[in-house]
Biopython code that builds the backbone (N, CA, C, O; Angstrom):
import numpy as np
from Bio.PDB.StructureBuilder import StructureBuilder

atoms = [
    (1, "UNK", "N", (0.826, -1.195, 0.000)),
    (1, "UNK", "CA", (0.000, 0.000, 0.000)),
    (1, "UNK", "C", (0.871, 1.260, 0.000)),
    (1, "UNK", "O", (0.747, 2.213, -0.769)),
    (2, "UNK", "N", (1.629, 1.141, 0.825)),
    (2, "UNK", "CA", (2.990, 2.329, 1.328)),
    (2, "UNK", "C", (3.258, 2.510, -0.212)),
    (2, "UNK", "O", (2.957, 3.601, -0.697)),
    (3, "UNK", "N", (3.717, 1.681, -0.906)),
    (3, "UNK", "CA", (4.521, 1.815, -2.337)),
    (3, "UNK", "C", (3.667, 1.564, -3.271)),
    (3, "UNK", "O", (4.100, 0.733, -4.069)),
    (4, "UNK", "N", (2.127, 2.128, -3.607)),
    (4, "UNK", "CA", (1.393, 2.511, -4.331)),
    (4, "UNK", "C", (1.219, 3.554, -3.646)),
    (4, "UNK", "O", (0.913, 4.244, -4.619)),
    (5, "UNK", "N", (1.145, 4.336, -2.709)),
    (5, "UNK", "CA", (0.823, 5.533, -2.486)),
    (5, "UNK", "C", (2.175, 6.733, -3.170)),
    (5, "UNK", "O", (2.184, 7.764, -3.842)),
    (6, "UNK", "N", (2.913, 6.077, -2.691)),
    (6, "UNK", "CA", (4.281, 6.146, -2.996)),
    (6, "UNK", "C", (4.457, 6.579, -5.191)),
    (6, "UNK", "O", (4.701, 7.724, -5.572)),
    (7, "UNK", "N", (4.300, 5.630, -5.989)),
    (7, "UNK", "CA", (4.183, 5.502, -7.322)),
    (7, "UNK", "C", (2.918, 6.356, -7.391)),
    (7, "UNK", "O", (2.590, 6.370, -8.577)),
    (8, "UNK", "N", (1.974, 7.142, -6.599)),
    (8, "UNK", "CA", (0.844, 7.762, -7.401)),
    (8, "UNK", "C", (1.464, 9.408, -7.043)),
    (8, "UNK", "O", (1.424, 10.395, -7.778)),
    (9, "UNK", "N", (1.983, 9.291, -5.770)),
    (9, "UNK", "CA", (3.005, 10.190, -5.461)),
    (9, "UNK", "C", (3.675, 10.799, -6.871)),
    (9, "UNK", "O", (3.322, 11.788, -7.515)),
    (10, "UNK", "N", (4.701, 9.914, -7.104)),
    (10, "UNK", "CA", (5.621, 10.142, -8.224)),
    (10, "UNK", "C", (4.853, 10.357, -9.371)),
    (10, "UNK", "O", (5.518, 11.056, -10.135)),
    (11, "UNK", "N", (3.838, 10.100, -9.814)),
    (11, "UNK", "CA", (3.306, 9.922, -11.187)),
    (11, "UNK", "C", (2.590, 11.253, -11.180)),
    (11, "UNK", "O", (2.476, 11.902, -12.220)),
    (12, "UNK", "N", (2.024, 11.738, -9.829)),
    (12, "UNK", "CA", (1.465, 13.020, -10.199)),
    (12, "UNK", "C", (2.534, 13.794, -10.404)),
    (12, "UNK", "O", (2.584, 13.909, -11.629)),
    (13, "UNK", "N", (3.590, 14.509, -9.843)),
    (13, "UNK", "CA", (4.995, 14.460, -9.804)),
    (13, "UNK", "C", (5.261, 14.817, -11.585)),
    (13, "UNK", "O", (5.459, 15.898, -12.139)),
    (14, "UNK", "N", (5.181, 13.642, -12.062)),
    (14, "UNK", "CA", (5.815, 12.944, -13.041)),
    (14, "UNK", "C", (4.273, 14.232, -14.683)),
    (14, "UNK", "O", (4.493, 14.940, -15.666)),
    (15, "UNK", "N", (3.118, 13.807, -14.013)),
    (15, "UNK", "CA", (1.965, 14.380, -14.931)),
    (15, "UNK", "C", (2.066, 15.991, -14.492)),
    (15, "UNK", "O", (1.603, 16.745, -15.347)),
    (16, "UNK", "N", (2.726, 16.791, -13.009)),
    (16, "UNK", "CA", (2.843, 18.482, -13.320)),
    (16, "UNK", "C", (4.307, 18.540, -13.929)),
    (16, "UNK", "O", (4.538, 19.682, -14.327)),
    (17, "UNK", "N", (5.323, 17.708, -14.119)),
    (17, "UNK", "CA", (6.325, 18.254, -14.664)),
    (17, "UNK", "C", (6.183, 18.296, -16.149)),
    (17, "UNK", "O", (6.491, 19.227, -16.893)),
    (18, "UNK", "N", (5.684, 17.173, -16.453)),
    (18, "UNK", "CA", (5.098, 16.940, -18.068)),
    (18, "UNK", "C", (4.380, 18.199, -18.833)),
    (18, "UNK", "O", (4.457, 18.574, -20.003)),
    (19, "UNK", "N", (3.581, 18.750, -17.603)),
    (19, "UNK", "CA", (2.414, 20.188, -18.075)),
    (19, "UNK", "C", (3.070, 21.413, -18.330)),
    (19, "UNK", "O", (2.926, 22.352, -19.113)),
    (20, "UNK", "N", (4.127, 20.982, -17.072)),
    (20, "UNK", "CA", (5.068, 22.702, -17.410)),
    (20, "UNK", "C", (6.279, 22.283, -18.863)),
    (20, "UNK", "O", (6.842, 22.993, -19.696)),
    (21, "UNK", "N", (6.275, 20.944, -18.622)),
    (21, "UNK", "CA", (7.213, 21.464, -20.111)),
    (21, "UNK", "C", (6.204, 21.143, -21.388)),
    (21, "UNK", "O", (6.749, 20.713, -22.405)),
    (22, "UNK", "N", (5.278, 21.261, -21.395)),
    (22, "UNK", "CA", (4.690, 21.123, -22.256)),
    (22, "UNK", "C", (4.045, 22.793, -22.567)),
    (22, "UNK", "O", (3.644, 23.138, -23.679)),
    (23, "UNK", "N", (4.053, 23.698, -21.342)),
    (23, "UNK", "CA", (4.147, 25.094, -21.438)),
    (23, "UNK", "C", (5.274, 25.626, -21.506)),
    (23, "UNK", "O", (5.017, 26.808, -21.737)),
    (24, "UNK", "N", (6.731, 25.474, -21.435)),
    (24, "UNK", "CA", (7.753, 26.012, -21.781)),
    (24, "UNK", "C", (7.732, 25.692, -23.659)),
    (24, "UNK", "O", (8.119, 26.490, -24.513)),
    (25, "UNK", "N", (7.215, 24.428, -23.878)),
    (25, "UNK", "CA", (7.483, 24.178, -25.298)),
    (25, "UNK", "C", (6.607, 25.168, -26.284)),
    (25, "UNK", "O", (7.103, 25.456, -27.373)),
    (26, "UNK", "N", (5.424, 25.649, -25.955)),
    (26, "UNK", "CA", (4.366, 26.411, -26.583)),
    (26, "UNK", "C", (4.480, 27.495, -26.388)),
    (26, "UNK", "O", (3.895, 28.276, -27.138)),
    (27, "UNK", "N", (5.375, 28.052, -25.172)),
    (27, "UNK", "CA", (5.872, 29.087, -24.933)),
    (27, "UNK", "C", (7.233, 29.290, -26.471)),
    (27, "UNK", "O", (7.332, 30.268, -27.212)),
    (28, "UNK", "N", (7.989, 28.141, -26.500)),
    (28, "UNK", "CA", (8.935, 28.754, -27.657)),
    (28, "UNK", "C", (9.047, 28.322, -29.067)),
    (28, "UNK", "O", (9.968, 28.350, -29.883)),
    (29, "UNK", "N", (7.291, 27.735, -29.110)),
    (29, "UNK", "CA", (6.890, 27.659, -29.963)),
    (29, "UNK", "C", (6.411, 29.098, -30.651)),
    (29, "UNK", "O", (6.489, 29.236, -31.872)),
    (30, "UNK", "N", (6.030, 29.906, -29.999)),
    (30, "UNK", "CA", (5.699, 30.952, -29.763)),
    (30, "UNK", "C", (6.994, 32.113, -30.258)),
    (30, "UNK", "O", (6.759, 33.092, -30.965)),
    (31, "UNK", "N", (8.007, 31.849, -29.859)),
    (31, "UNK", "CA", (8.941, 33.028, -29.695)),
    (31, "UNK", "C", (9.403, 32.361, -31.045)),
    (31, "UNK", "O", (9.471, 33.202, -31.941)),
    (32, "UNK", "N", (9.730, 31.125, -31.432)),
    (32, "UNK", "CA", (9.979, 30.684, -32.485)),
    (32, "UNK", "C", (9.346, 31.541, -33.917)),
    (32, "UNK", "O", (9.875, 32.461, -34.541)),
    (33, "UNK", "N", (8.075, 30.881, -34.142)),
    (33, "UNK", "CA", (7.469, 31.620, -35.264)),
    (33, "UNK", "C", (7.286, 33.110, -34.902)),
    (33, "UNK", "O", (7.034, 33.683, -35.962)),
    (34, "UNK", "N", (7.297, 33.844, -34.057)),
    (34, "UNK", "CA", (7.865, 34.993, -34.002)),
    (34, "UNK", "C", (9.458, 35.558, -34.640)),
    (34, "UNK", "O", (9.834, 36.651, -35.063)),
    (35, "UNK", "N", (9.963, 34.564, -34.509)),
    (35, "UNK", "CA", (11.284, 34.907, -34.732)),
    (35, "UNK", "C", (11.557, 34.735, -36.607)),
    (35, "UNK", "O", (12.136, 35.371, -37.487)),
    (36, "UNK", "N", (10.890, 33.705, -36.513)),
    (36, "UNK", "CA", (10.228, 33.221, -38.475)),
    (36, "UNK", "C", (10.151, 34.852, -38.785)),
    (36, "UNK", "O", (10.987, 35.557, -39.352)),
    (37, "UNK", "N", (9.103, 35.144, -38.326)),
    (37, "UNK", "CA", (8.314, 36.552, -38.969)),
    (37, "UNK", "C", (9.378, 37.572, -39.021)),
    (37, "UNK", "O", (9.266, 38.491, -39.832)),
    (38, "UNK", "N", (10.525, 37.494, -38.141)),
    (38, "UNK", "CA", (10.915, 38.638, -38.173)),
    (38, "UNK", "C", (11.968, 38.271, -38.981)),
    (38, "UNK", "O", (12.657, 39.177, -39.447)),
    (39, "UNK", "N", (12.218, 37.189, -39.227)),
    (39, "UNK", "CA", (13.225, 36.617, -40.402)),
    (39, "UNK", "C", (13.226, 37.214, -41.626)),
    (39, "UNK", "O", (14.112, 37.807, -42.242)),
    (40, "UNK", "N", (11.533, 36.836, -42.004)),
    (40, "UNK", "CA", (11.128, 36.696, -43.241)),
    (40, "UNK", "C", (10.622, 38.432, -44.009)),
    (40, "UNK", "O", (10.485, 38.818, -45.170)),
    (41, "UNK", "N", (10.468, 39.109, -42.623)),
    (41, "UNK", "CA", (10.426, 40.265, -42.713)),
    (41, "UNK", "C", (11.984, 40.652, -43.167)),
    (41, "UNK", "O", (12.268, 41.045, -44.299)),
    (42, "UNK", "N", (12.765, 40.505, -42.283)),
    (42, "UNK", "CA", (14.478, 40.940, -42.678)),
    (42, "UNK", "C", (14.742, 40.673, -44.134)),
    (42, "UNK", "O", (15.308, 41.571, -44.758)),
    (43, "UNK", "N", (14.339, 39.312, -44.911)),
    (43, "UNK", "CA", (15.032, 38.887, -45.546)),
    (43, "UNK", "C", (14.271, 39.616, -46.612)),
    (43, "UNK", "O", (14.614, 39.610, -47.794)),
    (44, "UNK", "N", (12.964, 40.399, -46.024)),
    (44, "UNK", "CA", (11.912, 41.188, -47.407)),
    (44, "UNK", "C", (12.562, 42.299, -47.526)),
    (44, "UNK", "O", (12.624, 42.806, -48.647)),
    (45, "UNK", "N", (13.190, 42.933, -46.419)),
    (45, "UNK", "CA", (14.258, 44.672, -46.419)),
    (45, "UNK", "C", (15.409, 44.560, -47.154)),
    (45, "UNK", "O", (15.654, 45.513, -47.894)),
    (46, "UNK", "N", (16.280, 43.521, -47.140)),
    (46, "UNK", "CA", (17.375, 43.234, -47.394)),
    (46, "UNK", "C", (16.952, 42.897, -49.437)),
    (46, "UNK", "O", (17.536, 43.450, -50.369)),
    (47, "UNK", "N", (15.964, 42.002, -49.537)),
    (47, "UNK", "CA", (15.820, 42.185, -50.962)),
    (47, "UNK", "C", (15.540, 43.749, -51.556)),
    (47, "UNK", "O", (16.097, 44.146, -52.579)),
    (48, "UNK", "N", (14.780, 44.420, -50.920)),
    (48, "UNK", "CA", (14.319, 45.446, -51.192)),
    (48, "UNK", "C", (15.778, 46.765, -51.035)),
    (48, "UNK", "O", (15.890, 47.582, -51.950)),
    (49, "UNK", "N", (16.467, 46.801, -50.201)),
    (49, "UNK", "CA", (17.702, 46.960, -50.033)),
    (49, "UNK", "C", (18.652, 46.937, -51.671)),
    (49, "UNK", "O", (19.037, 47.881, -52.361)),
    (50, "UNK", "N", (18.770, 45.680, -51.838)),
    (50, "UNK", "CA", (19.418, 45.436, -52.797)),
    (50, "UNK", "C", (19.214, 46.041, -54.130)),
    (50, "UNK", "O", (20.155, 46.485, -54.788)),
    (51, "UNK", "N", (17.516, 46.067, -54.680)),
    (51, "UNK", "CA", (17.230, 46.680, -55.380)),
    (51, "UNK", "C", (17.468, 48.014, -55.563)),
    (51, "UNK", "O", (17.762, 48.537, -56.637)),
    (52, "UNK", "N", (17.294, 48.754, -54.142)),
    (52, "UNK", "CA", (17.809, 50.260, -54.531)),
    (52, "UNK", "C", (19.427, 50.468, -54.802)),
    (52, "UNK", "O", (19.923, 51.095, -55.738)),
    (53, "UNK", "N", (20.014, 49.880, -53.897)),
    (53, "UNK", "CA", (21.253, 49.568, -54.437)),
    (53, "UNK", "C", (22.117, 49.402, -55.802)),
    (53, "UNK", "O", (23.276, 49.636, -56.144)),
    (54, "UNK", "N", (21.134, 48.962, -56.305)),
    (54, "UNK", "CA", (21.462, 48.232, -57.818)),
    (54, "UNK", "C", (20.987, 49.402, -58.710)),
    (54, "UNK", "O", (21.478, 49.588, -59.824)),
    (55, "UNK", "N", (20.091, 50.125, -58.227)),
    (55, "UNK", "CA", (19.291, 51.389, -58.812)),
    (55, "UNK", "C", (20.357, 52.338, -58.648)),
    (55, "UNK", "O", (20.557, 53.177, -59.526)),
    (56, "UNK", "N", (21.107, 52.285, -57.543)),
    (56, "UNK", "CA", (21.860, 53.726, -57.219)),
    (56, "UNK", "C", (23.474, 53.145, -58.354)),
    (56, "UNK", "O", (24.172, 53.830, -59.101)),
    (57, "UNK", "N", (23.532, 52.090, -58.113)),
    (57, "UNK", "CA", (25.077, 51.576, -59.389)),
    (57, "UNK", "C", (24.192, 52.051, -60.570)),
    (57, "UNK", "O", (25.009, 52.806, -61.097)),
    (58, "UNK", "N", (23.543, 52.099, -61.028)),
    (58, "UNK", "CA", (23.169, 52.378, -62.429)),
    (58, "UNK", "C", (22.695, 53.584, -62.662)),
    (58, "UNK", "O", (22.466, 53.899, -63.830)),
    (59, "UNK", "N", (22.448, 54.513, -61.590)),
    (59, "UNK", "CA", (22.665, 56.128, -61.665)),
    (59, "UNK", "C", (24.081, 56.416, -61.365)),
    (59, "UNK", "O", (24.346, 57.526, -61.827)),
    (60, "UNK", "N", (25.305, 55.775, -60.671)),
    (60, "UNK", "CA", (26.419, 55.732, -60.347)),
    (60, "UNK", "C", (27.030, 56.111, -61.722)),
    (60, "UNK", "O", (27.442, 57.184, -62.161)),
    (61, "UNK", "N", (26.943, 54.773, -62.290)),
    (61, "UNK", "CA", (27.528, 54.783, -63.545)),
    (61, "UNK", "C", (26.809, 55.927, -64.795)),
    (61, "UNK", "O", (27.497, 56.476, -65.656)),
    (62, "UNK", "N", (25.572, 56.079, -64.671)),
    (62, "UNK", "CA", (25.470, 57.221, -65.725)),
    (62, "UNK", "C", (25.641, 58.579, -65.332)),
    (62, "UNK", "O", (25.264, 59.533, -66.013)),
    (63, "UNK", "N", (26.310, 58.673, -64.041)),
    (63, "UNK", "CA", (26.635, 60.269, -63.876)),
    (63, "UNK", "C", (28.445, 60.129, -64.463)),
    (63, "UNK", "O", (29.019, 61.049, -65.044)),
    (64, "UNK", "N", (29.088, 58.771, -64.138)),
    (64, "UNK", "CA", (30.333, 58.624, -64.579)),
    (64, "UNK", "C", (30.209, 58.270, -66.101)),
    (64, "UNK", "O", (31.166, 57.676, -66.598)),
    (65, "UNK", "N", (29.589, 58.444, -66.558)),
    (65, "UNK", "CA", (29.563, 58.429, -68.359)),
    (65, "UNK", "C", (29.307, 60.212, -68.728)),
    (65, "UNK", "O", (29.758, 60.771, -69.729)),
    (66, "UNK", "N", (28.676, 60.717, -67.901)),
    (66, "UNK", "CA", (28.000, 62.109, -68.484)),
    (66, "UNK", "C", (29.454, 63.019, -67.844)),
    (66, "UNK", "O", (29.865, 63.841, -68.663)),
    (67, "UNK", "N", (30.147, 62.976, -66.695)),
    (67, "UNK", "CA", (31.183, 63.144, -65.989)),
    (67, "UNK", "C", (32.617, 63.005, -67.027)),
    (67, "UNK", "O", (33.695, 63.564, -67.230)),
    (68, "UNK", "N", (31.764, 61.811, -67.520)),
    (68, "UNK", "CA", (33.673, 61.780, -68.438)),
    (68, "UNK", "C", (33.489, 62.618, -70.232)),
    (68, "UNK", "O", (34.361, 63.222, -70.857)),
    (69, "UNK", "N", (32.161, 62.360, -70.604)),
    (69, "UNK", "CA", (31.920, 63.393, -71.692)),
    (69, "UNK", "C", (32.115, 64.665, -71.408)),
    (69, "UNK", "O", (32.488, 65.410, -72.314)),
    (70, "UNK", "N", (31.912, 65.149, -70.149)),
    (70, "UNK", "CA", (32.008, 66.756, -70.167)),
    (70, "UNK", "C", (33.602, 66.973, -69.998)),
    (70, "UNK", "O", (34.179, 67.863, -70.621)),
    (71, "UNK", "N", (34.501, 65.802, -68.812)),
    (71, "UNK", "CA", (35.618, 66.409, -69.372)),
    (71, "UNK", "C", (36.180, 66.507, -70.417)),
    (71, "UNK", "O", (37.030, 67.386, -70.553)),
    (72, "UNK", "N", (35.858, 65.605, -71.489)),
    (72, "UNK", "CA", (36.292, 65.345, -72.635)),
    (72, "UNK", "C", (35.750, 66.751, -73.626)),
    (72, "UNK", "O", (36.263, 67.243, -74.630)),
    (73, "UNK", "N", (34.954, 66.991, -73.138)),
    (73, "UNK", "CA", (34.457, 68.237, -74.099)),
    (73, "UNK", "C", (35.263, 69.531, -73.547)),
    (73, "UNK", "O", (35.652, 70.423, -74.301)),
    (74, "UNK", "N", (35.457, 69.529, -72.228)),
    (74, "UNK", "CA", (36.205, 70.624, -71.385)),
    (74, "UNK", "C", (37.454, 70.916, -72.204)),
    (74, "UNK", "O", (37.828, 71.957, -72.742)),
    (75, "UNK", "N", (38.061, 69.550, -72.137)),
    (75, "UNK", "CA", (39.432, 69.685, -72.980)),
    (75, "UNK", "C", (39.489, 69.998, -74.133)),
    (75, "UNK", "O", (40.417, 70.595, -74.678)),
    (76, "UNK", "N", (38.546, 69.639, -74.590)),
    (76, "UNK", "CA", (37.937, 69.882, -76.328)),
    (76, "UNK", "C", (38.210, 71.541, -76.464)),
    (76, "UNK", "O", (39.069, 71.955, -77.243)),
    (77, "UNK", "N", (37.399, 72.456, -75.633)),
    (77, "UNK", "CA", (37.471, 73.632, -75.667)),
    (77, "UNK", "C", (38.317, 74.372, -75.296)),
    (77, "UNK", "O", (38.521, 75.525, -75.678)),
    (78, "UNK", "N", (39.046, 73.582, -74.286)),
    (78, "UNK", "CA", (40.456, 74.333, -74.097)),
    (78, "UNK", "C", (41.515, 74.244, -75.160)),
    (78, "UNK", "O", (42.073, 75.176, -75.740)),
    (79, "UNK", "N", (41.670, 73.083, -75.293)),
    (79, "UNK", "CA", (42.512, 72.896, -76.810)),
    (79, "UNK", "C", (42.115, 73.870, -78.288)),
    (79, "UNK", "O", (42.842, 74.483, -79.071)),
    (80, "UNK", "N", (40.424, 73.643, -78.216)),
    (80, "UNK", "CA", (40.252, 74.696, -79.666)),
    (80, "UNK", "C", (40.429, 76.558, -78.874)),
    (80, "UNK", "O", (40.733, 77.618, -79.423)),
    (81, "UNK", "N", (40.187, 76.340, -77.879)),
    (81, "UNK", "CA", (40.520, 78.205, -77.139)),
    (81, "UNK", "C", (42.319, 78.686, -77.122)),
    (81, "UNK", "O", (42.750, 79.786, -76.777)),
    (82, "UNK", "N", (43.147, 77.478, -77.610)),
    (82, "UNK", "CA", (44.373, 77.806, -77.405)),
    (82, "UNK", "C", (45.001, 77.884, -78.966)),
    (82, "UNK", "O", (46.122, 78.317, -79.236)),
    (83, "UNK", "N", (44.153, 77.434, -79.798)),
    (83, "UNK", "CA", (44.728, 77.307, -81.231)),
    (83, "UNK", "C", (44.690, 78.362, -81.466)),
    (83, "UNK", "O", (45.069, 78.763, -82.566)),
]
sb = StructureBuilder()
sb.init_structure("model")
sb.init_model(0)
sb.init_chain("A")
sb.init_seg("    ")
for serial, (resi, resn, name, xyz) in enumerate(atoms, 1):
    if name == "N":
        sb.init_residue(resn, " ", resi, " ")
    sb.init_atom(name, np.array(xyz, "f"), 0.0, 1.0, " ", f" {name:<3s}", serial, name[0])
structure = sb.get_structure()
């Protein structure tokens, strides 16, 4: 009797430790797909990021095309202002 009171002892024991980790797990189940979202959010800035990026190299480069025609014309006029 002693050692069935004993084993119902332990088993309840055994059924609140089970409950709390079964609330720590839903708890970071929780922080988990939270953490997804903020992933998937990051990884939406970072594309979006890139794009302007790629926008600003290709205004980069056409101010360094319009940049190198004008010196080229600069010199142009200095050379025909010295003849």
């Amino acid at each position: 009797m002693k050692y069935l009171k004993q084993m119902i002892k332990y088993l309840k024991q055994m059924i609140k430790n089970l409950k709390q980790m079964i609330k720590y797990l839903e708890q970071m189940i929780k922080y988990l797909e939270q953490m997804i979202k903020n992933l998937e959010q990051m990884i939406k800035n970072l594309k979006q990021m890139i794009k302007y990026l790629e926008q600003m190299i290709k205004y980069l480069e056409q101010m360094m095309k319009l940049t190198t025609k004008l010196i080229i014309r600069k010199k142009m006029w200095k050379s025909a202002n010295l003849i």
